[in-house]
PAZAPA-4460 file (N, C-alpha, C; in steps of 0.05 Angstrom, whole numbers, plus 32768, in hexadecimal, padded with zeros to 4 digits):
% residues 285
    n_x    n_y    n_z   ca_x   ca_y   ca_z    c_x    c_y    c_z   seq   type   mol
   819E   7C4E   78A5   8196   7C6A   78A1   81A5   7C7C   78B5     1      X     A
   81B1   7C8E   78AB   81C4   7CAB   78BB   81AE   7CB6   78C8     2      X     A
   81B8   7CC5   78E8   81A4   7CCA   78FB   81B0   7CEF   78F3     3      X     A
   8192   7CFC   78EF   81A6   7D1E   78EB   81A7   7D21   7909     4      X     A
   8196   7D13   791F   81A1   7D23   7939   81A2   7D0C   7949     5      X     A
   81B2   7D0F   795F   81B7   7CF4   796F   81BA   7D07   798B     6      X     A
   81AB   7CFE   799A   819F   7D04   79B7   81A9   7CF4   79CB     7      X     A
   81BC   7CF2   79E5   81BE   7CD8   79EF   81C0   7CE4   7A0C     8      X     A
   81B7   7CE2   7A23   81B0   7CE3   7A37   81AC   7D03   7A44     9      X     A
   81A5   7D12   7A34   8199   7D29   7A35   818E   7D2A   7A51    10      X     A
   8198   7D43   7A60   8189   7D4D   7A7B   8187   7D66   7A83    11      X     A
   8172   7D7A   7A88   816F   7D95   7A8E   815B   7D92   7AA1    12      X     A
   8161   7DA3   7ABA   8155   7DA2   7ACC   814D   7DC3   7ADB    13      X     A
   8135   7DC9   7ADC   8122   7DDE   7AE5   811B   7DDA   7B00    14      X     A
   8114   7DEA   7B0A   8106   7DEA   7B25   80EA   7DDD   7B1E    15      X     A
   80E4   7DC1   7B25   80C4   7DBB   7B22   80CA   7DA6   7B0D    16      X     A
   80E3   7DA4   7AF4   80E0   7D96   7AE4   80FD   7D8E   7ADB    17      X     A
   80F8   7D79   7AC8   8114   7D71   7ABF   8114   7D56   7AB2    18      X     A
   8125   7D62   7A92   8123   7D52   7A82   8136   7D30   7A88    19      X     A
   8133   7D1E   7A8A   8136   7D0C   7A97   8147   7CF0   7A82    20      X     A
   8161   7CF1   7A7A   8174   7CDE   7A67   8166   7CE0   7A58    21      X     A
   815F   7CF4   7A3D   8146   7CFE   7A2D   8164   7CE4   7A18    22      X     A
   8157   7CD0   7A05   8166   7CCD   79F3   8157   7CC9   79D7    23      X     A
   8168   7CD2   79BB   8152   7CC7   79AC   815F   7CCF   7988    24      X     A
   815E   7CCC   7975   8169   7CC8   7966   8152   7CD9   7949    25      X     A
   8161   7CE7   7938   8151   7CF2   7925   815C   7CEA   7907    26      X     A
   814E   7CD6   78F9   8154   7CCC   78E1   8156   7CD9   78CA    27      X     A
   816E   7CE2   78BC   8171   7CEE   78A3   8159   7CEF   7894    28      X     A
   814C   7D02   7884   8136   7D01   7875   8116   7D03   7887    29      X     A
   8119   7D04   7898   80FE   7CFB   78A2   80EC   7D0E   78AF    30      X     A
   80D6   7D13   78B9   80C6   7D26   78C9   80C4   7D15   78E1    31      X     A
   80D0   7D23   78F8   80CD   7D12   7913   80B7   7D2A   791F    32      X     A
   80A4   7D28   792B   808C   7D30   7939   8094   7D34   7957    33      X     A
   8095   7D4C   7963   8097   7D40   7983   8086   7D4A   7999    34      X     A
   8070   7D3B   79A0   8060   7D40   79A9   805E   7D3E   79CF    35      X     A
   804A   7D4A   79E2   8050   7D4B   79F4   8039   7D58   79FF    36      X     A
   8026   7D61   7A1C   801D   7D6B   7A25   802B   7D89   7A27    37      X     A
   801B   7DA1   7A33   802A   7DC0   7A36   8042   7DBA   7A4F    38      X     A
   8059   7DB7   7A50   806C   7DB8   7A6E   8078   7D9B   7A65    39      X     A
   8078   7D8C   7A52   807E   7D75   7A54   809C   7D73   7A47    40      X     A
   80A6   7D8B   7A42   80BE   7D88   7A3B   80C8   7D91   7A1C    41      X     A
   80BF   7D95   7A0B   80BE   7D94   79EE   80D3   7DAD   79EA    42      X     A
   80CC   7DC9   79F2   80D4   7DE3   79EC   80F2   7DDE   79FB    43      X     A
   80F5   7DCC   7A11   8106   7DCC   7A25   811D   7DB5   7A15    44      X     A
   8110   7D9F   7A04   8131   7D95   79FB   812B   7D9F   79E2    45      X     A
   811B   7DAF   79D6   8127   7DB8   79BF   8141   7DD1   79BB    46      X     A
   8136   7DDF   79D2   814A   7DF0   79DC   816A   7DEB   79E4    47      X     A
   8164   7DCF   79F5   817B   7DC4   79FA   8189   7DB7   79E0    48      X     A
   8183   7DAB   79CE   818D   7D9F   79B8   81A1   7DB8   79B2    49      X     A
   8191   7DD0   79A7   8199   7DE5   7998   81B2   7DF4   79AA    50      X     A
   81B6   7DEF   79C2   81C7   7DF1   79CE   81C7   7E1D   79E3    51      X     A
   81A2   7E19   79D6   8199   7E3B   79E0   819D   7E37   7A06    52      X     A
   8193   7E24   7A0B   8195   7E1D   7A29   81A6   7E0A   7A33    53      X     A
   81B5   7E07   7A4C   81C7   7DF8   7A50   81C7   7DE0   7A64    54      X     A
   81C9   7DCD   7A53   81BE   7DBA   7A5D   81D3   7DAC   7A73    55      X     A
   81CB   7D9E   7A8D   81DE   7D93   7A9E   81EC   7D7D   7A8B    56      X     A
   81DD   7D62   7A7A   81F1   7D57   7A76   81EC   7D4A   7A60    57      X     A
   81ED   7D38   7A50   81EB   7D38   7A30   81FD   7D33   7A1D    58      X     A
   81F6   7D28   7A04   8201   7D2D   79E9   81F2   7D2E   79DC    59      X     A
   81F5   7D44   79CF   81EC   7D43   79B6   81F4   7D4C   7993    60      X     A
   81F4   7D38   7983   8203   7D33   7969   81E9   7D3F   7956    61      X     A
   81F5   7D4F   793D   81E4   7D64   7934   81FC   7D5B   7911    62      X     A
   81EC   7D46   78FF   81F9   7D3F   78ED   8215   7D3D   78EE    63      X     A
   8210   7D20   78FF   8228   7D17   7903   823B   7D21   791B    64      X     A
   823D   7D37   791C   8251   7D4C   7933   8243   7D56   7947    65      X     A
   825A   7D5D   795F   8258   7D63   7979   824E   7D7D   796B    66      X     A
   8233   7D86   797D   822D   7D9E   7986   8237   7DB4   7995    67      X     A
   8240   7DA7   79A7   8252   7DB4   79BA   8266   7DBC   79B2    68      X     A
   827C   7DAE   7995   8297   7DBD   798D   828E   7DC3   7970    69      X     A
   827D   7DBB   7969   8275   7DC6   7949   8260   7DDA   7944    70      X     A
   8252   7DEB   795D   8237   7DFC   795C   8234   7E0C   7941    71      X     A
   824F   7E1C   793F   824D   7E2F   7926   824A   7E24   7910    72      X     A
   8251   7E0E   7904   824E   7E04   78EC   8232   7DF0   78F1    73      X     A
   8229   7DE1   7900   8212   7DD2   78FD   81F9   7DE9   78FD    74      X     A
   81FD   7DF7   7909   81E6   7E0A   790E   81E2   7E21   78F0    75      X     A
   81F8   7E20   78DE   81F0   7E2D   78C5   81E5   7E18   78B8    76      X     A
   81D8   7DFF   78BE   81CF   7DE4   78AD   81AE   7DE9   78B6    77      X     A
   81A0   7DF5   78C7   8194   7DF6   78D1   817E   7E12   78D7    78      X     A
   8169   7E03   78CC   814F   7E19   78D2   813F   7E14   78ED    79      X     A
   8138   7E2A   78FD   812F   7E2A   791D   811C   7E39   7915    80      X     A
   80FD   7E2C   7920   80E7   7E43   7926   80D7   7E3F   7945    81      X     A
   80E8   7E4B   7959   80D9   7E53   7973   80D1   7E6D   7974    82      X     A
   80B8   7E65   798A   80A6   7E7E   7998   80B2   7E8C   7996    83      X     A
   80CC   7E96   79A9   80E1   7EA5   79A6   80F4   7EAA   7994    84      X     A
   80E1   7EBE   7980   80FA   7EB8   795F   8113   7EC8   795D    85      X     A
   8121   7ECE   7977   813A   7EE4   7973   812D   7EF4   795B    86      X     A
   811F   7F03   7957   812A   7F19   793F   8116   7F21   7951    87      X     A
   811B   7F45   7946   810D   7F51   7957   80ED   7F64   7942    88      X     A
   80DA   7F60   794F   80C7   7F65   794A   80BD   7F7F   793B    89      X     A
   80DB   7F8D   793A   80D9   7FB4   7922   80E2   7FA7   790F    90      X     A
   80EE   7F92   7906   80FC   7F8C   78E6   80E0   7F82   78DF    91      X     A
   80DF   7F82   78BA   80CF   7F84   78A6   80DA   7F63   7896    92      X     A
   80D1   7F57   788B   80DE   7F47   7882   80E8   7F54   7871    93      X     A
   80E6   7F6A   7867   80FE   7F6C   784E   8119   7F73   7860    94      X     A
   8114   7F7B   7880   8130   7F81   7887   8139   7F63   788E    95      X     A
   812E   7F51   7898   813C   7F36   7896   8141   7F28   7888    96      X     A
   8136   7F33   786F   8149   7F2E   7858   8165   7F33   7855    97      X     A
   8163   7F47   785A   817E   7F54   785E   8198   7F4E   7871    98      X     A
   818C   7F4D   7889   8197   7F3E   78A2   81A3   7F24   7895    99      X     A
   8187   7F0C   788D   8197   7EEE   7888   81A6   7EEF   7875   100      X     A
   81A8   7F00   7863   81BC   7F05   7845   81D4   7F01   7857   101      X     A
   81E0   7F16   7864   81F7   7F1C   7877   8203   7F00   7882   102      X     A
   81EE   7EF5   7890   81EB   7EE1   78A4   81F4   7ECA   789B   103      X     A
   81E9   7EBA   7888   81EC   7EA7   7881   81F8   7EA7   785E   104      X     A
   8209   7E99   785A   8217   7E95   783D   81FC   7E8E   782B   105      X     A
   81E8   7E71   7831   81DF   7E6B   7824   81C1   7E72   781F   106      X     A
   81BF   7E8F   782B   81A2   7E9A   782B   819A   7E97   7813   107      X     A
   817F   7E93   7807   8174   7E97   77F5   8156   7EAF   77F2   108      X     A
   816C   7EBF   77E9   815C   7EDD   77EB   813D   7ED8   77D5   109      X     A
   8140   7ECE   77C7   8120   7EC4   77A9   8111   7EB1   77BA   110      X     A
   8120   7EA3   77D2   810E   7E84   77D4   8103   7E97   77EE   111      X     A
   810E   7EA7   77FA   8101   7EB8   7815   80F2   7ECC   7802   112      X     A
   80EE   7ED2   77EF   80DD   7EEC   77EA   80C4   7EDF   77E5   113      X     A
   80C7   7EBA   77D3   80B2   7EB1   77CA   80A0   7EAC   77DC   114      X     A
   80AB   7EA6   77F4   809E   7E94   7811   8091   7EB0   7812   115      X     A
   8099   7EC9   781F   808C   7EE1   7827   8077   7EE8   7816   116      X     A
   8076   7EEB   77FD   805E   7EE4   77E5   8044   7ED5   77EB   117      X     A
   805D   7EB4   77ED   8044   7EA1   77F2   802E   7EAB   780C   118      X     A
   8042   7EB5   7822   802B   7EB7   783B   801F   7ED0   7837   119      X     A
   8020   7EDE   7821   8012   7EFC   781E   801F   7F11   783A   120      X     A
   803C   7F0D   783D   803D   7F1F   7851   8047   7F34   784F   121      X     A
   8046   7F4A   7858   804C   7F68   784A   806E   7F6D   7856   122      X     A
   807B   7F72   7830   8096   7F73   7835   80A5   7F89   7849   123      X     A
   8090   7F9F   784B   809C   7FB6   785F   8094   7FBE   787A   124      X     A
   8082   7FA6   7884   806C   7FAD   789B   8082   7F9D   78AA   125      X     A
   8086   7FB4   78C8   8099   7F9C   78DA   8084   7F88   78E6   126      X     A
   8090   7F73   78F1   8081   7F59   78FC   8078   7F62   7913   127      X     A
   8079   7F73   7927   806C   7F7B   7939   8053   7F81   7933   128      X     A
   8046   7F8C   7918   802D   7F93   7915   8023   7F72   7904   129      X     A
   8030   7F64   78FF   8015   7F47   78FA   8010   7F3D   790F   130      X     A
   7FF6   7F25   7900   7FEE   7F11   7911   7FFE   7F01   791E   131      X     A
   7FF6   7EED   7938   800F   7EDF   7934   8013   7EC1   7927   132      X     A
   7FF7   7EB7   7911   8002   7EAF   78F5   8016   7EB2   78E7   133      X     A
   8018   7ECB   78DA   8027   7EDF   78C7   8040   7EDB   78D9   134      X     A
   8047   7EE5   78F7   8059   7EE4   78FF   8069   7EC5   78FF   135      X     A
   8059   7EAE   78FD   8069   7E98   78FF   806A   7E92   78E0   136      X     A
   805A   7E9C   78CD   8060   7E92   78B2   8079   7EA5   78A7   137      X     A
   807E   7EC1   78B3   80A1   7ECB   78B3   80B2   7EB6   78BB   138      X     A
   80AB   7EAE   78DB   80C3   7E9D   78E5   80CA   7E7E   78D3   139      X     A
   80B5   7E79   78C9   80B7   7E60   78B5   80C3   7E6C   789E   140      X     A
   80C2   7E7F   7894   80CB   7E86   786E   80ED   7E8D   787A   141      X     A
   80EF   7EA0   788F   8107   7EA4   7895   811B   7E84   7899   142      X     A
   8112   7E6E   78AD   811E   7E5A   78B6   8125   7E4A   789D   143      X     A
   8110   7E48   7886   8122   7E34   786A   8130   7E3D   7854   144      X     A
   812D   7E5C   7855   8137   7E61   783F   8156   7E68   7844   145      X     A
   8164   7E5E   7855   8185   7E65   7852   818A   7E4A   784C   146      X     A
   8170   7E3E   783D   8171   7E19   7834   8185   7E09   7852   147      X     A
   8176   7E01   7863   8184   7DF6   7876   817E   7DD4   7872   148      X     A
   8190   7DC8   787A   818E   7DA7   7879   8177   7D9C   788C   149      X     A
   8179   7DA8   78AC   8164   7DA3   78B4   8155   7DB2   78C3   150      X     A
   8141   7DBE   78CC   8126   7DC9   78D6   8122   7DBE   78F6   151      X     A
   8121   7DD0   7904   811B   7DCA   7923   8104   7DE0   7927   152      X     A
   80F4   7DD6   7930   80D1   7DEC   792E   80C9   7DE2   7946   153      X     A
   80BF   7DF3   7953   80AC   7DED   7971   8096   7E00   796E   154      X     A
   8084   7DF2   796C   8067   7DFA   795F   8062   7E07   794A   155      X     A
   8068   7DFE   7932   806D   7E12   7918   8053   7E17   7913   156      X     A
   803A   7E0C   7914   8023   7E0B   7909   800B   7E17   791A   157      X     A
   801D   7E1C   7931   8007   7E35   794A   7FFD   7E50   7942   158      X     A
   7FE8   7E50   7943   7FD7   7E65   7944   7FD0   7E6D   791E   159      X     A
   7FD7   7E59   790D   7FD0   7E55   78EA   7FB2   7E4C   78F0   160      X     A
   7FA6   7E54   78D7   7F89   7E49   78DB   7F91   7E2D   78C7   161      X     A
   7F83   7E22   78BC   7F82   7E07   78B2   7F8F   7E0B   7896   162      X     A
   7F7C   7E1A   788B   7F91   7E1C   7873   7FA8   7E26   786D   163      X     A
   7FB3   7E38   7883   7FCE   7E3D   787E   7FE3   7E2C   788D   164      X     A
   7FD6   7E19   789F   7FE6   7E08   78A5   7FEC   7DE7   7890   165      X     A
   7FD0   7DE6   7889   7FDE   7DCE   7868   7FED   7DDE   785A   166      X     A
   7FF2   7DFD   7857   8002   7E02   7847   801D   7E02   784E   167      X     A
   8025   7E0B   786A   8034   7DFF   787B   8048   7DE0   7874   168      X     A
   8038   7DD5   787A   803B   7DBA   7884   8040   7DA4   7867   169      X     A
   8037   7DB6   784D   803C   7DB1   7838   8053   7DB4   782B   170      X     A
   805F   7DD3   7835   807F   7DDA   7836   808B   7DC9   7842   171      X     A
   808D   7DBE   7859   809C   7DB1   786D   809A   7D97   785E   172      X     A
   8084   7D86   784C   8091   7D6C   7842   80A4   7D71   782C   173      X     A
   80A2   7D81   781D   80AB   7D92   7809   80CB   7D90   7810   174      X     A
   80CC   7D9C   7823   80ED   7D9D   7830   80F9   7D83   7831   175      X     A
   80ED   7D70   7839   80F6   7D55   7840   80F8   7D3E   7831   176      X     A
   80E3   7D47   780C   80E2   7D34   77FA   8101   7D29   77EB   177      X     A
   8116   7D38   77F3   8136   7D34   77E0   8142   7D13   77F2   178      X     A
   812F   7D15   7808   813A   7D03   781F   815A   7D08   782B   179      X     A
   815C   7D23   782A   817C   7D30   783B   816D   7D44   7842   180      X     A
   814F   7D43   784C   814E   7D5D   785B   8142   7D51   786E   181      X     A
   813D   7D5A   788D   8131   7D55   78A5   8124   7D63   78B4   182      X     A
   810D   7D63   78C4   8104   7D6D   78D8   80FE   7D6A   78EF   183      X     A
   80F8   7D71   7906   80FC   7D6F   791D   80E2   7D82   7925   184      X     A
   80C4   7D74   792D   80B0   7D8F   7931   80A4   7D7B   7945   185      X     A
   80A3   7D9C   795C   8096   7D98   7974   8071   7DA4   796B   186      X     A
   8062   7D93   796C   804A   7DA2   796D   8031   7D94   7989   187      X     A
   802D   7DA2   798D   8009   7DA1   7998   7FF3   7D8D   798F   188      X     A
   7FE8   7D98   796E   7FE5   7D9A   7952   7FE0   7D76   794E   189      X     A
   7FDC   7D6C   7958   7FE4   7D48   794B   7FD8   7D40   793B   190      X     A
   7FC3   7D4C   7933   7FB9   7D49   7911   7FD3   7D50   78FE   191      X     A
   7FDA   7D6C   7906   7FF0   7D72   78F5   8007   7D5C   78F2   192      X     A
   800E   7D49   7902   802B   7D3B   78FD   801C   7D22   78F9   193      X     A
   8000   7D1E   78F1   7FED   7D06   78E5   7FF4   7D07   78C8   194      X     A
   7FF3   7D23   78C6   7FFC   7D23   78A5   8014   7D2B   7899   195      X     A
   8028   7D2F   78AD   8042   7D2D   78A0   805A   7D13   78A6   196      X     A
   8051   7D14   78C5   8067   7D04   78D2   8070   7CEE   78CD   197      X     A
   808B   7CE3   78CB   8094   7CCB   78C0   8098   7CC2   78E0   198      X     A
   809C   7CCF   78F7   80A3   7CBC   7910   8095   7CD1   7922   199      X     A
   808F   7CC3   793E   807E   7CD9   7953   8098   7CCE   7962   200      X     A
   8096   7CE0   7973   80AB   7CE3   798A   8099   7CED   79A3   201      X     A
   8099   7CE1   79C4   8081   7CE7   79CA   808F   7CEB   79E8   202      X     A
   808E   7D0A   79EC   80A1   7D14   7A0C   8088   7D18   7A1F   203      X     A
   808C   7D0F   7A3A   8079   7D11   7A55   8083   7D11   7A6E   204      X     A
   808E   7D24   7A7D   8095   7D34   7A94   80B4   7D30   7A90   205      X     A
   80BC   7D2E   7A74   80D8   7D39   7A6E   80EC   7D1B   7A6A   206      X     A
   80D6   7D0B   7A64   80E2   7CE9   7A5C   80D5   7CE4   7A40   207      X     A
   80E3   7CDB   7A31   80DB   7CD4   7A13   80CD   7CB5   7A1E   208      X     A
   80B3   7CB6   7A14   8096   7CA1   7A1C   80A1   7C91   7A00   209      X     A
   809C   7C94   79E6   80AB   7C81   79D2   80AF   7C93   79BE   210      X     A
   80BB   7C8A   79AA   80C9   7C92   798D   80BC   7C74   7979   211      X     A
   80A8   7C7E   7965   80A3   7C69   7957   808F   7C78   793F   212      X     A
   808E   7C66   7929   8090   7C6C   7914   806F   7C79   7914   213      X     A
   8061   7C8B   7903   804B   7C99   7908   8039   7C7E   78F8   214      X     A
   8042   7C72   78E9   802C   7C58   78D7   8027   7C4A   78F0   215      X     A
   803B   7C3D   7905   803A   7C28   790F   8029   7C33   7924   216      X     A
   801F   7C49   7932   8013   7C51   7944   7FFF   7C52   793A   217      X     A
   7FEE   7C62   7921   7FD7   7C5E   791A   7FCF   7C43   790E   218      X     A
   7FE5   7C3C   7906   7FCF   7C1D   78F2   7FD5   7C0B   7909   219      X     A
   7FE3   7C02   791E   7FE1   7BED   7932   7FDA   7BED   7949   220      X     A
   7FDC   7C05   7950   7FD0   7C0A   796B   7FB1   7C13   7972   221      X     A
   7FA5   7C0A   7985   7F89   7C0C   7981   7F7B   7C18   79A3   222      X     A
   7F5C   7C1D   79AA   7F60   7C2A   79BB   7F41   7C16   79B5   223      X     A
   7F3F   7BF9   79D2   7F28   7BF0   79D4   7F0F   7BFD   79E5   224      X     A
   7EF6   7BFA   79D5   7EE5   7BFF   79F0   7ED6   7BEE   79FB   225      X     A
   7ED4   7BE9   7A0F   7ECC   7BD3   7A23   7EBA   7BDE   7A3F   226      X     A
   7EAA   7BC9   7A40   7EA2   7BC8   7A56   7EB0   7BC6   7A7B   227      X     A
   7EA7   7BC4   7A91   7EBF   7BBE   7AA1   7EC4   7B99   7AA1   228      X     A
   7EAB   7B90   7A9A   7EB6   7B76   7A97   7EC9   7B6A   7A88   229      X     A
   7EC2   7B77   7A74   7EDF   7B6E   7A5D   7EF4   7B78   7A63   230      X     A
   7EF5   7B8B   7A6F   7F08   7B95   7A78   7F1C   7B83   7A89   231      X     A
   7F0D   7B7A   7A9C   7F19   7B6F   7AB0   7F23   7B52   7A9F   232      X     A
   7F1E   7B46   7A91   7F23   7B31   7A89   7F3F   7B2D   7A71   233      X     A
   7F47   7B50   7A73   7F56   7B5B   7A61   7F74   7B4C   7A71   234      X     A
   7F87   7B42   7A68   7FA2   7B46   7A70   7FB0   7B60   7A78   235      X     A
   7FBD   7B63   7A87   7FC8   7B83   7A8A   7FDF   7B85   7A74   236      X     A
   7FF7   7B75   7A74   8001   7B6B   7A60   7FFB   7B6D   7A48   237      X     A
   7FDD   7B71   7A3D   7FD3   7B78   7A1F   7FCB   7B93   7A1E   238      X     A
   7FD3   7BA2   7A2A   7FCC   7BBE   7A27   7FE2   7BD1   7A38   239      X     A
   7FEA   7BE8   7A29   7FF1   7BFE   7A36   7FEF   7C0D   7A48   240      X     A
   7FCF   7C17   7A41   7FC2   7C1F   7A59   7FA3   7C26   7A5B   241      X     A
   7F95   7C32   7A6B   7F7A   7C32   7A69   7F73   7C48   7A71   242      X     A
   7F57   7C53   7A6A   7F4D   7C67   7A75   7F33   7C61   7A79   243      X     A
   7F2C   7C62   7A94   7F00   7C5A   7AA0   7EF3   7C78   7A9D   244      X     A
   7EEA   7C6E   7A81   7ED0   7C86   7A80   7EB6   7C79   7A92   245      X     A
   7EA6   7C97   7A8D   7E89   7C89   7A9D   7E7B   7C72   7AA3   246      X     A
   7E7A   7C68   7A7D   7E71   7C52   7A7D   7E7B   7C3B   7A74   247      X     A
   7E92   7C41   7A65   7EA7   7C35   7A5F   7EC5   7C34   7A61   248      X     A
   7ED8   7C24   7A53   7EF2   7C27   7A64   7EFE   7C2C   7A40   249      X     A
   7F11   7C36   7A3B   7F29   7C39   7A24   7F43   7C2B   7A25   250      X     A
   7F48   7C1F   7A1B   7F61   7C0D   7A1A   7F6F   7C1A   7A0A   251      X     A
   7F8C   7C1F   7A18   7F9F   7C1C   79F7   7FB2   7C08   79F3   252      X     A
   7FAC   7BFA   79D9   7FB8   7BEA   79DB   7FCB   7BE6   79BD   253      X     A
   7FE1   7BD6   79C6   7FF7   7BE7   79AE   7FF5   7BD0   7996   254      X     A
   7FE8   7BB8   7995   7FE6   7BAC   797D   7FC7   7BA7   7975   255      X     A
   7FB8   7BAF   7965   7F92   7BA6   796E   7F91   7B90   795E   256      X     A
   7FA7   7B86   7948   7F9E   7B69   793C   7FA0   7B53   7944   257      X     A
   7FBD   7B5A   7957   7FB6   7B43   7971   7FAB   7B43   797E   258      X     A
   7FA2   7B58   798E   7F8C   7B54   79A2   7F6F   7B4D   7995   259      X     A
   7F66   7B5B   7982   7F54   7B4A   7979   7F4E   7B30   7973   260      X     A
   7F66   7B1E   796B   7F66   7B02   7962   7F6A   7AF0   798A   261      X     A
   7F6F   7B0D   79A0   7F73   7AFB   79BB   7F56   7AFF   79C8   262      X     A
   7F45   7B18   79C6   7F35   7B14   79D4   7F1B   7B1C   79C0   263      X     A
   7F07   7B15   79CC   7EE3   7B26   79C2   7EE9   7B39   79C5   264      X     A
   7EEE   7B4C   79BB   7EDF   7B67   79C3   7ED2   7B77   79AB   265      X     A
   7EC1   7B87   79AE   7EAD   7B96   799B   7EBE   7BA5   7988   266      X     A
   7EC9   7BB8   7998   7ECF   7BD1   7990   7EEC   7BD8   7990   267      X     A
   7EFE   7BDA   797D   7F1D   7BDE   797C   7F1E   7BF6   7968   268      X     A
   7F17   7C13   7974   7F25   7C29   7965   7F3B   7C2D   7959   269      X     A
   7F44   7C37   7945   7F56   7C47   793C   7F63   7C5E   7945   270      X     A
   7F72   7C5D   7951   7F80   7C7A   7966   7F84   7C96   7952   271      X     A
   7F81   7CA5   7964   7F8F   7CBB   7955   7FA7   7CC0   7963   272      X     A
   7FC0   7CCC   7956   7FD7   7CD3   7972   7FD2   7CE8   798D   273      X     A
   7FC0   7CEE   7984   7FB2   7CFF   799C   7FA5   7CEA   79B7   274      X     A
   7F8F   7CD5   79A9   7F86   7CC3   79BA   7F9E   7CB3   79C4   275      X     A
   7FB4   7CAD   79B8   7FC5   7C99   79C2   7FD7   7CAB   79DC   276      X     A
   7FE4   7CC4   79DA   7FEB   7CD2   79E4   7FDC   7CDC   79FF   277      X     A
   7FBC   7CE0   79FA   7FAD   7CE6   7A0B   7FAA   7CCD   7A28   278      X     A
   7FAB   7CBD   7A1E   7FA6   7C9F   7A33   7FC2   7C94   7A3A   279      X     A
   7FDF   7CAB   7A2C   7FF0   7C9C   7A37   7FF4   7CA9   7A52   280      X     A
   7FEC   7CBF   7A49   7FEE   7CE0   7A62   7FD5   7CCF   7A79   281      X     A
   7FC0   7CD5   7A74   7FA8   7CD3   7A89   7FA1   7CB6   7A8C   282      X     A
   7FAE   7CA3   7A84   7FA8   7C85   7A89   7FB5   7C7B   7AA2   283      X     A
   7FA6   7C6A   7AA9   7FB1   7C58   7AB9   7FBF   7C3A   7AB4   284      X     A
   7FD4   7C35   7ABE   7FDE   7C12   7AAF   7FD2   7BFE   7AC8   285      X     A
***
């Protein structure tokens, strides 16, 4: 399988922080998820990928080609929706209509009017006066409709209430069903990449924690609850990590059909990526 992005010792460094030989690989066709605590890095290599901030040291390959000598042409392949959406807050979508016509060869002026439709958003009202829903469902209709190969979003689904985020998130599989389209989404949200994501990607104080497939995390990995006796009788070796509640302790542990067939125990949950994520951050090994 062709990687649309290839990451390989990625480093950006802040006062207080710094992304740390970030490496990691994005599979043709697929929805990669990239999840993370607030400061843990996410906004910081997505930025760096895109080449908005400058990173000390790095490669990074953007379908197939150097970023660094190919920017202008990889970057018309490509839809971006950050906080910071460069356009400025007096245009109307019908004036960025106008704007991307100019901008891009392959705008599609019918597939951007339909999206603006779909979200009910008013063709002459500038974006300074919506919500900031409305304002990220512009930045999403604007980002696919110059039909881009692949999609880079850092929090696309912030501040949507529920139903406009399955509607969301319904577009975005939509994009990816031809299997030549890709995405790349940083969210919060981990329900949300429960129901799209083909891989989680999982960043914590600016080190990629793992890259693995979103089935194999929910259907194998499990999160025991135990007493401290069982606990103790636990191998350290059979678990990831733990967390001591009050009265009990949380395991995470990354296969539960083995561990079930190794030890007694009662209770072997089903994770959510949130719980797995949560005990990788606040656990102890």
């Amino acid at each position: 399988m062709e990687n649309v992005i290839e990451v390989k010792d990625l480093c950006k460094k802040y006062i207080g922080f710094e992304l740390k030989n970030v490496n990691f690989n994005i599979p043709n066709g697929m929805i990669v998820g990239l999840i993370g605590e607030n400061g843990a890095g996410k906004t910081t290599t997505i930025k760096a990928i895109l080449n908005i901030i400058k990173k000390e040291k790095g490669q990074v390959k953007i379908f197939g080609l150097d970023l660094q000598k190919n920017e202008k042409k990889i970057k018309q392949d490509i839809g971006v929706v950050l906080n910071d959406s460069y356009l400025s807050e007096y245009l109307s979508p019908k004036s960025i209509n106008k704007i991307m016509k100019n901008f891009y060869p392959t705008w599609d002026e019918k597939l951007y009017l339909k999206y603006i439709e779909k979200f009910n958003l008013p063709l002459n009202k500038i974006s300074k006066e919506f919500s900031s829903g409305m304002k990220m469902k512009l930045k999403i209709a604007t980002a696919i409709s110059h039909k881009p190969k692949l999609l880079i979003l850092d929090e696309p689904t912030s501040g949507l209430d529920p139903v406009a985020r399955n509607e969301i998130l319904d577009i975005f599989q939509e994009f990816i069903e031809d299997g030549e389209h890709s995405i790349l989404l940083s969210s919060h949200i981990t329900s949300d990449l429960e129901h799209i994501a083909d891989y989680i990607m999982f960043l914590n104080n600016g080190e990629i924690i793992f890259t693995k497939s979103k089935d194999e995390l929910i259907e194998n990995f499990g999160i025991v609850k135990c007493n401290e006796n069982e606990f103790k009788s636990i191998n350290k070796g059979d678990y990831i990590k733990y967390k001591k509640n009050k009265y009990e302790y949380d395991i995470l542990i990354e296969n539960r059909f083995e561990f079930k067939r190794k030890y007694d125990v009662s209770i072997i949950d089903k994770p959510t990526i949130e719980d797995i994520m949560l005990i990788y951050i606040k656990g102890e090994k």
